[in-house]
C-alpha positions in Angstrom: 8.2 -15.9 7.1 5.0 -14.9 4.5 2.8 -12.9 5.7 -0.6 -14.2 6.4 -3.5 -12.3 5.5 -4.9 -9.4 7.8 -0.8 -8.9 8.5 1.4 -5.5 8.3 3.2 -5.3 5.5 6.2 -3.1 4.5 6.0 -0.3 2.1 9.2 -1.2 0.5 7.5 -4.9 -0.5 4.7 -3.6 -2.2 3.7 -3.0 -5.8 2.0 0.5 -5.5 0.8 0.6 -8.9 -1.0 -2.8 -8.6 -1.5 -3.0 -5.1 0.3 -6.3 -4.3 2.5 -7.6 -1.9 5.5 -8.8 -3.8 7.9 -10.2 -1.0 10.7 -8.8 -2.0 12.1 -5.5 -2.7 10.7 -2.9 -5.3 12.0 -0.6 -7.1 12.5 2.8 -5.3 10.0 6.0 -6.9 11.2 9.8 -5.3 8.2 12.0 -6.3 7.9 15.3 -4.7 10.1 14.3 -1.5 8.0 11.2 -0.8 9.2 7.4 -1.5 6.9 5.2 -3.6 7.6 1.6 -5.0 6.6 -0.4 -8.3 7.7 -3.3 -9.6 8.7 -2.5 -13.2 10.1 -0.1 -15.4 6.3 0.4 -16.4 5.7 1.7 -12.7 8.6 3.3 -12.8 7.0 5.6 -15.4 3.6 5.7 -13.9 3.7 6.5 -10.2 5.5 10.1 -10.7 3.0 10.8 -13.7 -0.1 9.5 -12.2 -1.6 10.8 -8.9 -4.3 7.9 -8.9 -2.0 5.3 -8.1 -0.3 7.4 -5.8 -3.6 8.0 -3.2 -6.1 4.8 -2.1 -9.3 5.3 -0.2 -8.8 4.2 3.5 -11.2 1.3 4.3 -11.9 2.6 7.6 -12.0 6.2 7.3 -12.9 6.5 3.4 -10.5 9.6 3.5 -7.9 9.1 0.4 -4.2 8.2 2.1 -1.2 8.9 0.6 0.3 5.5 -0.4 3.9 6.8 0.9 2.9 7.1 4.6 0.2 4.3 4.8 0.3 1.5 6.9 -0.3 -1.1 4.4 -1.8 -4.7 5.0 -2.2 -8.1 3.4 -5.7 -8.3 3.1 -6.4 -11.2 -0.2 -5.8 -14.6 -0.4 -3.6 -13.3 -4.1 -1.5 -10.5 -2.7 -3.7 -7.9 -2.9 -3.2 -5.3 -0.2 -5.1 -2.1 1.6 -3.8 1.1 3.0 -4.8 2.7 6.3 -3.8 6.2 7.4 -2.6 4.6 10.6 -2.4 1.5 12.9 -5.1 2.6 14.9 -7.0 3.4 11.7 -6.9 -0.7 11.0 -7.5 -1.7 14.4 -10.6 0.3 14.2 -11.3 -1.3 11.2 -11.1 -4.7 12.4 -13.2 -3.9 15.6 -15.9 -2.7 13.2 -16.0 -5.8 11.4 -16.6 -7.8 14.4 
């Protein structure tokens, strides 16, 4: 089933490097002991060499999350995605914007 938006998404479905929910999975990125994944040979490349598109700002917490432990969710109507530090993190989140 797609995901709808507001959903959990898994890492392993997700375009790190463009922050996208691709629905299927990515290519696998090792960097220092931690799993990242990209889409292309392009991301490949990029994530490993490129600590920016390794680390995203927490919408809740604005502390910067490591994209390999975040609990990622659909959160556009074109894929686009946000990273938490946690599931309580986005749950807090959501009870904010209420």
């Amino acid at each position: 089933s797609t995901p709808q938006k507001g959903d959990h998404v898994p890492n392993n479905l997700v375009c790190m490097v463009n922050d996208a929910y691709m629905g299927k999975q990515q290519l696998e990125v090792r960097h220092d002991g931690k799993m990242y994944y990209g889409c292309c040979e392009m991301c490949k490349e990029r994530i490993p060499n490129d600590a920016a598109v390794r680390a995203a700002i927490d919408p809740h917490s604005l502390k910067s999350v490591d994209k390999a432990h975040a609990y990622i969710v659909l959160i556009g109507d074109h894929d686009e995605v946000a990273y938490f530090e946690s599931k309580d993190n986005y749950e807090a989140f959501l009870q904010s914007a209420k």
